[in-house]
N, C-alpha and C positions, 0 to 999 in steps of 0.2 A: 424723776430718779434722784433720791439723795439719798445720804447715808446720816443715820441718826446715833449719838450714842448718848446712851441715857446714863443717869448720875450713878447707879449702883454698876453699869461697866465700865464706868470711869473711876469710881473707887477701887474695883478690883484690879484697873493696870496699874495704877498709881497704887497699889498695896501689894499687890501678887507679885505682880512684872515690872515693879520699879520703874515702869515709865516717870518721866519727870517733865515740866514746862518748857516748850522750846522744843520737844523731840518730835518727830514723825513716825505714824504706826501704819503700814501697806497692809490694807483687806488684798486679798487673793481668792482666786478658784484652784486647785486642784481634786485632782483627779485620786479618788479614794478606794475604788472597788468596780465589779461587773455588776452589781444587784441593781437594786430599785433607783437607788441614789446614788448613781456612781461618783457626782462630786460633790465638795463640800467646799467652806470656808477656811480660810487660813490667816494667823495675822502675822508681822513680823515687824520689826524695826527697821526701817531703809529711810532714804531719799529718793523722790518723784523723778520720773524721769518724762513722764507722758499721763499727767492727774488727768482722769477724765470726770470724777467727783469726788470732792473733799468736804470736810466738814473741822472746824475747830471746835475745842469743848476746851474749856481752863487751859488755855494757851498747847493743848497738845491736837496736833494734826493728823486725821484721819482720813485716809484718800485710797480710790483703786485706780490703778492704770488701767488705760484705754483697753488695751489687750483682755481685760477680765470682767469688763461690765454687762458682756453679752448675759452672762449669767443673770444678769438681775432684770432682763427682760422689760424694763421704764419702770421696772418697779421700785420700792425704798427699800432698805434695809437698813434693820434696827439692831442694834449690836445691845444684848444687854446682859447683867450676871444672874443666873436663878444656879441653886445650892451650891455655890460658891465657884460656881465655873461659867465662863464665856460663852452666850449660845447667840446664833445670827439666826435673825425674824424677817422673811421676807413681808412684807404688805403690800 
């Protein structure tokens, strides 16, 4: 289980979202809908309270809390940007 983020969604926080060096970005699970997929991914700017996996890229820190890993089931997730928005890839 790790969390990957590749260089084009590292361009787009660092361009879109102003993320800067030094900052922390929380991956999350909520809950989006009753259909097929009722949940999805979420990111936000915080501080860790409980990193159950993290990853650094160019000094910015990428991690989920304990609480939200279930969702990835030991699998990875690849955070990366296809037509100019943020999409998460489970593997």
């Amino acid at each position: 289980m790790e969390l990957i983020v590749t260089p084009a969604a590292l361009s787009c926080f660092k361009g879109e979202w102003d993320i800067r060096d030094g900052e922390t970005v929380r991956v999350f699970v909520r809950y989006v809908s009753g259909g097929e997929l009722p949940f999805a991914f979420g990111v936000t700017r915080d501080t860790p309270i409980d990193a159950a996996v993290a990853t650094e890229a160019e000094r910015i820190t990428f991690y989920m809390e304990g609480k939200d890993v279930w969702f990835l089931e030991g699998r990875s997730l690849r955070i990366d940007c296809q037509n100019e928005g943020i999409v998460f890839l489970l593997d």
